[in-house]
C-alpha positions as a printed Julia matrix, in Angstrom:
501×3 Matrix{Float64}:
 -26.22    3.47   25.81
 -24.41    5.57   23.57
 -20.81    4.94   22.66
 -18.17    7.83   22.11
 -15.66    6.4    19.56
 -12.56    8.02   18.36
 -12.0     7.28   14.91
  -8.89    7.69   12.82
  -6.63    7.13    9.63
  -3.01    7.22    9.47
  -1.05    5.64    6.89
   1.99    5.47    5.22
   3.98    2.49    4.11
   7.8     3.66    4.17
  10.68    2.55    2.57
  13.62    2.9     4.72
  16.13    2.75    1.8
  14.56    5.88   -0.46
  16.89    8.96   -0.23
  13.93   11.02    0.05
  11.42   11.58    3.36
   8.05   11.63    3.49
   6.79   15.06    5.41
   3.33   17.07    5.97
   3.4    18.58    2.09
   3.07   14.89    0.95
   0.09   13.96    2.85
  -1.34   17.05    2.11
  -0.9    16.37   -1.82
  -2.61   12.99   -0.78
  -5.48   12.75    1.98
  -5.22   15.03    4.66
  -8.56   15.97    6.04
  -9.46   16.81    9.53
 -13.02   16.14   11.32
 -16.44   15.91    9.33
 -14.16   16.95    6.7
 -12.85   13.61    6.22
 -16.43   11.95    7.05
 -17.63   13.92    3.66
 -14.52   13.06    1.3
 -14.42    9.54    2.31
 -17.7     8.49    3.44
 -19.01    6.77    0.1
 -15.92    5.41   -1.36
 -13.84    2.06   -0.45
 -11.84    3.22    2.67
 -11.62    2.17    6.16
 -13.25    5.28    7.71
 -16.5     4.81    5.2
 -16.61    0.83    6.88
 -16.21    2.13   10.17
 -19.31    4.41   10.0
 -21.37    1.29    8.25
 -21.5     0.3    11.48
 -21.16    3.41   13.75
 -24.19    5.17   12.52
 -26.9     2.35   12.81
 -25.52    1.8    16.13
 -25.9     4.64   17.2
 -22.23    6.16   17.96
 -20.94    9.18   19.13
 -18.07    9.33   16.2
 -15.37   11.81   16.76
 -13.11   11.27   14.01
  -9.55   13.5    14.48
  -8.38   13.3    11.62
  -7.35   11.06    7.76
  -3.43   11.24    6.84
  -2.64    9.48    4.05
   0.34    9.84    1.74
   2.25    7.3    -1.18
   4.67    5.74    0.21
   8.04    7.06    0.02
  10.68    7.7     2.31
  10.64    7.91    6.23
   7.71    9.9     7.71
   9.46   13.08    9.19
   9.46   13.96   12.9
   7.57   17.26   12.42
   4.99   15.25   10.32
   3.88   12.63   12.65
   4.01   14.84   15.3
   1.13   17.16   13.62
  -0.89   13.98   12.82
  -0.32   12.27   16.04
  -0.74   15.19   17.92
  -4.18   15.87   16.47
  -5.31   11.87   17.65
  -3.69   12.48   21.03
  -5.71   15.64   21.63
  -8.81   14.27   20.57
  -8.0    11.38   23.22
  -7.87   13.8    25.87
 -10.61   16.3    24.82
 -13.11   13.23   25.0
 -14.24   10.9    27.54
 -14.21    7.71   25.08
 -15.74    4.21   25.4
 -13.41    2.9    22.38
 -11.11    3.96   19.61
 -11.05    2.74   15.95
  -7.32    3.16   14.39
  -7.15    2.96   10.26
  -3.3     1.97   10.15
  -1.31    0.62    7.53
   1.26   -1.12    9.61
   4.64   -0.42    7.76
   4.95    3.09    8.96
   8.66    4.16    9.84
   8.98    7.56   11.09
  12.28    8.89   11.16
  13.09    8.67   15.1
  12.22    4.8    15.53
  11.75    1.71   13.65
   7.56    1.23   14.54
   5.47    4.39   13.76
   2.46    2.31   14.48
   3.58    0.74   17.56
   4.73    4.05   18.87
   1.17    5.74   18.38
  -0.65    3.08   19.71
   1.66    3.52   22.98
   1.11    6.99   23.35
  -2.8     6.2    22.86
  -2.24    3.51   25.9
  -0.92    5.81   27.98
  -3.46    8.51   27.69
  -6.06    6.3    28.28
  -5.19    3.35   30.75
  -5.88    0.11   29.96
  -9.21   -0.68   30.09
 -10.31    1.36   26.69
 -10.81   -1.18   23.54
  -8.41   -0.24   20.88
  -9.55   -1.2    17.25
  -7.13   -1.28   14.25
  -7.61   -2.12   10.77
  -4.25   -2.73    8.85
  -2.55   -3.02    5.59
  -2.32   -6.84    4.31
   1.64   -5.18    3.75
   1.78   -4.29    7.83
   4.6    -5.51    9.56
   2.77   -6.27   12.97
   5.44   -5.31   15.68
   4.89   -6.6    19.49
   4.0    -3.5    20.66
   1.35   -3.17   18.68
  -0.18   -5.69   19.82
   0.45   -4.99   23.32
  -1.06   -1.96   23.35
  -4.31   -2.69   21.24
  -6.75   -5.38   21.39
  -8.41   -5.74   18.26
  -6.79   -6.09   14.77
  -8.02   -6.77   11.08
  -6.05   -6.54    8.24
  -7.1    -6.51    4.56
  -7.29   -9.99    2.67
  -7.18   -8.76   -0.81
  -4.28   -8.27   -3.03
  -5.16   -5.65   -5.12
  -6.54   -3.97   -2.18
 -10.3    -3.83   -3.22
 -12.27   -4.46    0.89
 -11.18   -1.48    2.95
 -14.37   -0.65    3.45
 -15.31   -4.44    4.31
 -12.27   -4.32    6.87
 -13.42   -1.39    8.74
 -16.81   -3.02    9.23
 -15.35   -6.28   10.72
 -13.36   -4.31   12.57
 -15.87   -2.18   14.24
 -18.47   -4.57   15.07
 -15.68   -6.35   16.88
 -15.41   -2.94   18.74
 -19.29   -2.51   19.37
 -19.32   -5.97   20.68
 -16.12   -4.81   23.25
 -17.84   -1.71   24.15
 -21.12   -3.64   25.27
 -19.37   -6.09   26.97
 -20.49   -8.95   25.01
 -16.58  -10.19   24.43
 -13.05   -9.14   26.03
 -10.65   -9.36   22.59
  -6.96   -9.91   22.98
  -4.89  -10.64   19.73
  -1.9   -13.13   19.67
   1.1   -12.84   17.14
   3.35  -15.13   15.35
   6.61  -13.39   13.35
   7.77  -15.5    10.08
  11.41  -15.13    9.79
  11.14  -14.08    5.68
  10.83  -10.84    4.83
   7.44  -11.08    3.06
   5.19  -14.03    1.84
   6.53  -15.77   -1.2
   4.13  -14.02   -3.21
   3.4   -10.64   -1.52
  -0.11  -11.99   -0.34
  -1.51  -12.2    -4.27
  -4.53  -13.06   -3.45
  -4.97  -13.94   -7.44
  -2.93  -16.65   -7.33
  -4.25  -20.14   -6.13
  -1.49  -20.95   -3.37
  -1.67  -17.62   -1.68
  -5.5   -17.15   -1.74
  -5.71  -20.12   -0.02
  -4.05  -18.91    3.35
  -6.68  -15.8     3.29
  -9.37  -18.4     2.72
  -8.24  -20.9     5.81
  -7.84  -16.97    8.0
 -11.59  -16.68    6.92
 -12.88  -20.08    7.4
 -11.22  -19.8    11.16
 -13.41  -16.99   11.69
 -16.28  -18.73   14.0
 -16.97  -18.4    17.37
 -14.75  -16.91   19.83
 -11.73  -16.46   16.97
 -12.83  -12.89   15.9
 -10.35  -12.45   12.97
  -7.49  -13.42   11.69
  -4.82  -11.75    9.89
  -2.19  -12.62    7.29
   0.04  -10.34    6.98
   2.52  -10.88    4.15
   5.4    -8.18    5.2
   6.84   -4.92    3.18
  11.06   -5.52    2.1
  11.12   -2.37    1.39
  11.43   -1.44    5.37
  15.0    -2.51    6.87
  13.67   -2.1    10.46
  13.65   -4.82   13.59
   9.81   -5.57   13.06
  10.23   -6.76    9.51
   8.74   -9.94    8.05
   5.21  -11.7     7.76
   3.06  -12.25   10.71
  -0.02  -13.96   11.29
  -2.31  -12.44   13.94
  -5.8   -13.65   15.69
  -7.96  -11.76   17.76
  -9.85  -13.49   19.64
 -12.84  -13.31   22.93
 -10.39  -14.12   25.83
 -13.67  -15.29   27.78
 -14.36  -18.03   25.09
 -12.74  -21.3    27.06
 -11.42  -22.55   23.47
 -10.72  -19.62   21.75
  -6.76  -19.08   22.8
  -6.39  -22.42   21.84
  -7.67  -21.89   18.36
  -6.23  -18.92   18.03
  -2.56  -20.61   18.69
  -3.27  -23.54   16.28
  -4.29  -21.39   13.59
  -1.68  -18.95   13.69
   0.84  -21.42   13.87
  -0.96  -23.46   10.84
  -0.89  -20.44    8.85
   2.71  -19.43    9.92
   4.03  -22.43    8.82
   2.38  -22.61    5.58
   3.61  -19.8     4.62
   7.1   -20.7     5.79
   6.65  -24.25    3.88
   5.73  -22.02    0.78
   8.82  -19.94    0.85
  10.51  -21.51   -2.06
   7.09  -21.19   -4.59
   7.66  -17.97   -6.29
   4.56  -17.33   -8.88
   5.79  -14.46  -10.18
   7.65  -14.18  -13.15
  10.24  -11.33  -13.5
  11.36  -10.62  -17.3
  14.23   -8.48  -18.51
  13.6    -5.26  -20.1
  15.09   -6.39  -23.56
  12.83   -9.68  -23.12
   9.71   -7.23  -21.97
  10.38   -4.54  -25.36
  11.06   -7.45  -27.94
   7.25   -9.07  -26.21
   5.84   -5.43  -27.17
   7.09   -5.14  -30.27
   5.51   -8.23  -31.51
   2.09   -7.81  -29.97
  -0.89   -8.49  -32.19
  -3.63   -8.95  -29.76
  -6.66   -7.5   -30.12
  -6.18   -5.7   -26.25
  -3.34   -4.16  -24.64
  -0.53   -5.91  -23.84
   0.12   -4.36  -19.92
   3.85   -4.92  -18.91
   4.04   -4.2   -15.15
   7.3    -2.33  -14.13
   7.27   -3.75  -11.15
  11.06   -2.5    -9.49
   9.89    1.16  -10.05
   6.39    1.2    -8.16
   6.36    3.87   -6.47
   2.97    2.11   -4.62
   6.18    0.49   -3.08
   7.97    3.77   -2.14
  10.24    3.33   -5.32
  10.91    6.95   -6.91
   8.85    6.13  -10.02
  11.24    7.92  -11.95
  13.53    4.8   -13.44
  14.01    4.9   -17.37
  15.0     1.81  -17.98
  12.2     0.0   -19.21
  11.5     3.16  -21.21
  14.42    3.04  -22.87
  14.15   -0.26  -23.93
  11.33    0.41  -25.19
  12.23    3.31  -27.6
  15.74    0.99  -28.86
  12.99   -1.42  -29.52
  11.07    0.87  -31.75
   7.85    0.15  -30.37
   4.65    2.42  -31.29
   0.86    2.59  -29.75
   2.6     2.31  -26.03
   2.03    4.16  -22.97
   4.45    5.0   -19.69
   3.0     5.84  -17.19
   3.85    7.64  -15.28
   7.22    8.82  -14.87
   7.75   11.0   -11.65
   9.79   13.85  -12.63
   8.65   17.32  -11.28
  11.46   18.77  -12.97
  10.64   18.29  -15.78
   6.82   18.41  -15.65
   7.69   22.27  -14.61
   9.71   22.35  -18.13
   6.99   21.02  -20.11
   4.59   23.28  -18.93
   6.63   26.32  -20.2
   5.33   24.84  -23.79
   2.35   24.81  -25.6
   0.39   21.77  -26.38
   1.34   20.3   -29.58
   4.68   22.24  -29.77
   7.71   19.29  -30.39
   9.75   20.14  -27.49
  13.07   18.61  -25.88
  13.56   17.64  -21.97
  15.53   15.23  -19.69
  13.5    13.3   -17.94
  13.84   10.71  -15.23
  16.5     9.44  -13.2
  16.84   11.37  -10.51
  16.41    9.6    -7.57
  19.09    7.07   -7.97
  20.35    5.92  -11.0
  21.8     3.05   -9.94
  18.12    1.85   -9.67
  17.1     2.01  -12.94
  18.84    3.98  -14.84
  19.67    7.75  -15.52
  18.5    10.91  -17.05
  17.2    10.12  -20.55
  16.68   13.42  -22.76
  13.58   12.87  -25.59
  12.1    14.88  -27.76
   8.51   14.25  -28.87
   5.17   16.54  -29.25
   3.28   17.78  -26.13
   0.1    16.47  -26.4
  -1.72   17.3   -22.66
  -0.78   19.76  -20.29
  -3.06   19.62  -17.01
  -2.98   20.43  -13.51
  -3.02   16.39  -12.58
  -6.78   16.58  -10.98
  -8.93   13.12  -11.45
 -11.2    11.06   -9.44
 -11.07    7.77   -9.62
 -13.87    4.81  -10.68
 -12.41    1.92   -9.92
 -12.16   -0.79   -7.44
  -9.52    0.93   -5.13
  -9.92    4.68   -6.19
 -13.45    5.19   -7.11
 -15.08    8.21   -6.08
 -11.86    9.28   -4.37
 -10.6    12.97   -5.78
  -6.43   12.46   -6.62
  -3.98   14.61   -7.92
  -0.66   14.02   -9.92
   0.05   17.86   -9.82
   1.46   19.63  -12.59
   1.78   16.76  -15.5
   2.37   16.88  -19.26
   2.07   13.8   -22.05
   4.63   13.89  -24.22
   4.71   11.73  -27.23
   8.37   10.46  -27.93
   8.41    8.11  -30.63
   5.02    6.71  -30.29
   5.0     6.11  -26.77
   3.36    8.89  -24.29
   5.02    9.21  -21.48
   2.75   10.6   -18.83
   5.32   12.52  -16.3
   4.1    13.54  -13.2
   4.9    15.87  -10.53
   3.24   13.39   -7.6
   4.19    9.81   -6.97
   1.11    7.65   -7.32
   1.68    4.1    -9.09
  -1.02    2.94  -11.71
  -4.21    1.53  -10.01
  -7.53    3.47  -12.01
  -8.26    3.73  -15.96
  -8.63    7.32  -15.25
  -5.21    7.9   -14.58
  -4.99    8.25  -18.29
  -8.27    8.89  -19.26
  -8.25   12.18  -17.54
  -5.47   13.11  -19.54
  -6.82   12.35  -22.97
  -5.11    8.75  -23.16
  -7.9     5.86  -23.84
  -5.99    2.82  -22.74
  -8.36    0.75  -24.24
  -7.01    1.94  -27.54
  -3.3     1.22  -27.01
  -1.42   -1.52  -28.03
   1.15   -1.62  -24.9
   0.53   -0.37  -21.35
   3.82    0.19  -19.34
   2.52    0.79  -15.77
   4.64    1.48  -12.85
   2.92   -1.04  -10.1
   3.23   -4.44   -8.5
   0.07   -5.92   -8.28
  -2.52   -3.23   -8.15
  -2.66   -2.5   -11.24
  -4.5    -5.19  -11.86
  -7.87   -4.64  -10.23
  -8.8    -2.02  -12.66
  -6.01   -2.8   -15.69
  -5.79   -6.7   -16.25
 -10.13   -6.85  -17.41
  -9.17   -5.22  -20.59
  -5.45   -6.65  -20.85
  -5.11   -8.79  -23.96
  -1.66  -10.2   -21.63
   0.48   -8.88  -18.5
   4.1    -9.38  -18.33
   5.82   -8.07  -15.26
   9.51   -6.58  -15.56
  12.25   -5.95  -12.98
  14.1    -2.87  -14.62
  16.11   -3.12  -11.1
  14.46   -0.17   -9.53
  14.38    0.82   -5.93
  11.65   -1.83   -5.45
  13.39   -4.77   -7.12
  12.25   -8.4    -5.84
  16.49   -9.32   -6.05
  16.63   -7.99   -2.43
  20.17   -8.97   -2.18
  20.44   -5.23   -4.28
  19.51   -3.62   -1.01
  21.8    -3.49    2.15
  19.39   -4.57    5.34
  21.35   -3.69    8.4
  18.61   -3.58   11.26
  16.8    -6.66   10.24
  16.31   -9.23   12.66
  18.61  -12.47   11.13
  18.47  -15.13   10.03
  15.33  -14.37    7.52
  14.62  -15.39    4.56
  15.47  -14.88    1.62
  18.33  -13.4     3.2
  19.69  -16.33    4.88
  18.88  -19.75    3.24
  20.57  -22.18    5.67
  17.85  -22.21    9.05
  15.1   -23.71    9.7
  11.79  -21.68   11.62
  11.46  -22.79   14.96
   7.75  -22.55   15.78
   5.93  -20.87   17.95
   5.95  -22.02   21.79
């Protein structure tokens, strides 16, 4: 028999306290691809869709894929913008008779009309097609997994790496879960337990010994009727009622032991990370503490200083000078910044000629209370470029990106790559494109949590990691949560979790 499968991605991870939204022009800059389209731009790199069809093709599926949205994360996804991209799924659920639908999600989506972009998409999906149809989702290891999504979909695998290097590997598990559904082999449902702390000690590093080892026990517990099972480690930057970690299991209702398992090891895994909450690994420098480090380098590779607050991977503006300014006071030379979000004055620079010394204010525009202000330079232009690479690493390889207009400007020894596009730092050939070896720098200042270092930290002589007190700063006491469920940590200290029944 042959299967018609409805295939999707949608994703946006939004950060509810950004002054800017996140609307169509954004996912166009990013992924936006409709039909075969997307099949051909994202078939043979590490994505969701490109797992999905690892399995759809040998088994012989009838794949109609509506459409790939995909945009940084930034602000709240506009009304107008979900509705195009939802719209386009929905219509492609009615055009079709369907025997199953496979949903790329991220899982911390917050449109700008409720508090669960992903639970609201997968309700509109219910309704169109009753409740017998299998509904698939792959998700972020950031999601915050709401109850309605779970309601309304029976199948859910989220990533287990931190960098994010097996999207492709999640799609896979994902959709041979689905195959087996669709043949009536198994009858998936997926249970949830909610963490009150608004993410996992250590964001879900899955370098790090303590957290690797909850995404180990989810895999080990994958036998048998348990199906998958999800960590999800939670986004802060979202002040919205579904906030927080969650641990999720999907598993063959028919299997007389599976619920059972299911419930234990959620609830194992829930309270380990609860029991964990106190075991920061990361640790967060100063940016006087981070310059005077770079300034006394000697190593024979890059010293990479993460500038962690200002990741715009994290919806932070990417425009914070703080950490550059430190720095330039510091007098350090051989450095990079990269990159430093200012379409502004990207727009300015290009008015020059490469290798003209020029003047312009960059920066510190989004809110410079997170970061700092405006900081005017003057240096030599080195690169002008329309902001066009493709990546070859772990998370971007083979995956066409642009920064838009963007200029290096050398100020003092450090270029400053400034941007017109919000990306954070995750591929060596977000310099390289733009005539900056890093290999042959003495400081790296990236703007990115954590993955940065799938394709940065092999030819890092050291990584530091800074809180310049961006938008994205780990003190989350800087941000004002109003909608978040309470108590949760590390909000509220003085509770205890009450596990689940």
């Amino acid at each position: 028999m042959t299967f018609t499968v409805l295939t999707c991605e949608f994703m946006h991870e939004s950060n509810t306290f950004s002054r800017y939204q996140t609307g169509l022009p954004q996912f166009q800059v990013d992924t936006l691809f409709h039909g075969d389209e997307a099949i051909r731009a994202r078939r043979n790199a590490n994505t969701e869709l490109a797992g999905f069809m690892d399995v759809a093709e040998p088994a012989g599926w009838n794949v109609v894929h509506a459409i790939s949205a995909h945009a940084v994360p930034g602000g709240q996804v506009t009304k107008a913008a979900y509705d195009h991209i939802a719209g386009t799924i929905l219509e492609a659920a009615r055009s079709n008779r369907l025997d199953g639908v496979l949903l790329g999600l991220h899982g911390s989506m917050v449109p700008d009309f409720c508090d669960d972009g992903e639970g609201y998409l997968l309700g509109l999906l219910r309704a169109e097609l009753g409740g017998d149809i299998p509904i698939a989702v792959t998700l972020d290891l950031h999601a915050m997994v709401s109850e309605d999504m779970v309601r309304h979909a029976q199948i859910f695998v989220s990533y287990k790496t931190y960098p994010h290097v097996d999207m492709r590997e999640t799609g896979a598990h994902a959709a041979r879960i689905l195959d087996r559904a669709m043949k009536g082999e198994i009858a998936p449902r997926t249970i949830r337990v909610h963490v009150p702390m608004l993410d996992e000690a250590n964001s879900g590093r899955t370098d790090i010994p303590e957290t690797r080892a909850l995404y180990e026990r989810a895999r080990d517990a994958e036998t048998g009727g348990l199906l998958a099972v999800s960590v999800n480690a939670g986004f802060t930057g979202a002040d919205v009622s579904c906030v927080g970690a969650t641990v999720l299991a999907t598993y063959d209702s028919r299997d007389p032991g599976a619920e059972d398992a299911a419930r234990q090891v959620t609830e194992d895994l829930a309270d380990r990370i609860w029991q964990g909450r106190t075991k920061k690994r990361n640790v967060f420098i100063e940016v006087d503490e981070a310059a005077a480090e770079a300034l006394s380098w000697r190593g024979d590779r890059p010293l990479v200083i993460a500038d962690y607050a200002d990741n715009p991977g994290a919806g932070a503006y990417g425009d914070a000078t703080a950490l550059l300014k430190g720095l330039l006071d510091a007098g350090v030379r051989g450095a990079v910044f990269a990159p430093m979000v200012d379409p502004q004055a990207a727009r300015e620079l290009h008015r020059s000629r490469q290798g003209e010394t020029v003047t312009v204010t960059i920066g510190g525009k989004g809110d410079p209370d997170f970061g700092g202000g405006p900081l005017t330079v003057t240096g030599v232009l080195r690169k002008l470029s329309d902001g066009a690479y493709v990546g070859d690493g772990p998370i971007q390889g083979g995956l066409a990106h642009s920064f838009g207009p963007t200029a290096v400007i050398d100020v003092d020894g450090i270029e400053v790559l400034v941007v017109s596009e919000a990306q954070q730092m995750v591929d060596l050939q977000q310099l390289r494109a733009f005539g900056i070896e890093p290999t042959a720098r003495k400081v790296l200042a990236l703007k990115s949590m954590q993955h940065f270092r799938a394709a940065f930290e092999p030819i890092a002589g050291k990584v530091i990691v800074c809180d310049a007190g961006a938008l994205a700063t780990p003190r989350a006491e800087r941000r004002r949560y109003s909608r978040a469920p309470r108590p949760l940590w590390p909000l509220d200290r003085d509770f205890e979790r009450v596990p689940a029944a």
